[in-house]
C-alpha positions in Angstrom: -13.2 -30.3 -28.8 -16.5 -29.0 -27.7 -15.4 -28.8 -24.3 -12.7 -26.5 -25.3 -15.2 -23.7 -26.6 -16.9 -23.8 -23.0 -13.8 -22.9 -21.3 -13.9 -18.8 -21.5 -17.8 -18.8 -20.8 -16.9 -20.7 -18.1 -14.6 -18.9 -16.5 -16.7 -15.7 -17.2 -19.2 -17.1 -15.4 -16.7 -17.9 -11.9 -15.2 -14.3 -11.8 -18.6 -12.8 -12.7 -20.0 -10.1 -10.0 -23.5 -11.0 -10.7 -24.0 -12.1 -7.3 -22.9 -8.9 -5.3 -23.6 -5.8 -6.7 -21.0 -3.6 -5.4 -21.0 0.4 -5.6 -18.6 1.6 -7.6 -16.7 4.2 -5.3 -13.5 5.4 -7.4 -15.8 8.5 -9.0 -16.1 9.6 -5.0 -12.0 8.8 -4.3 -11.2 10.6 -7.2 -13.2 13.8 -6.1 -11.6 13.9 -2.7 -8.4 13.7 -3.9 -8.8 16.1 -7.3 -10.2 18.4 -4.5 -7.4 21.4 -4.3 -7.9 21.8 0.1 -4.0 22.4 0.1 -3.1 18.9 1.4 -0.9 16.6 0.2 -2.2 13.8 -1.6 -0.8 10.8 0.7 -2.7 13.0 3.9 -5.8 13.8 1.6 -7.6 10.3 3.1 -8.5 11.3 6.7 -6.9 10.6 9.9 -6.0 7.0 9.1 -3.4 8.2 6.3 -1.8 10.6 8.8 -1.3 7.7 11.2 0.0 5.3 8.6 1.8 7.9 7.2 3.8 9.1 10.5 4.1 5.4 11.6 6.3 4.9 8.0 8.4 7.7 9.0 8.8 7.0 12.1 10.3 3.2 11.2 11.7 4.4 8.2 13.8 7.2 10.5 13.9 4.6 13.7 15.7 1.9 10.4 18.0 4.0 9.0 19.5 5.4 12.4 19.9 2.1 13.6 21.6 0.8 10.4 23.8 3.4 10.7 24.6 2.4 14.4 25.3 -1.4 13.5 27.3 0.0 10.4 29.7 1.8 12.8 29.5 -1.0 15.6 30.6 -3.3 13.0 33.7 -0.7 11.6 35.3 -0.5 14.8 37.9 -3.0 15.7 37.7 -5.8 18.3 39.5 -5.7 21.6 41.5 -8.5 22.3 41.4 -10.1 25.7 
């Protein structure tokens, strides 16, 4: 039954960050994107969100047309040969 008391220090102990002492940087994300700059918040991060943002669109717009093409491909009757 002893054993059984060791378990949460235990596990405290393998998920503990004593090892690496990271920077906390959510204070500095949370000023960049509280900043009022007149952006949108999903283009507030720099370049990169632009390009990951217009490269959703663009598949997003590329999807949707071609689902619609395959939607009316697949309403219009087969010829018969």
């Amino acid at each position: 039954m002893n054993h059984l008391q060791k378990v949460p220090l235990l596990a405290s102990r393998a998920f503990s960050s004593s090892c690496r002492h990271l920077k906390n940087k959510v204070p500095e994300a949370q000023k960049l994107f509280q900043e009022d700059n007149g952006l949108p918040v999903h283009i507030k991060g720099g370049s990169r969100d632009v390009l990951l943002y217009r490269a959703t669109m663009t598949l997003t717009v590329v999807g949707t047309c071609y689902s619609l093409y395959l939607l009316l491909v697949a309403s219009m009757p087969h010829k018969k040969a």
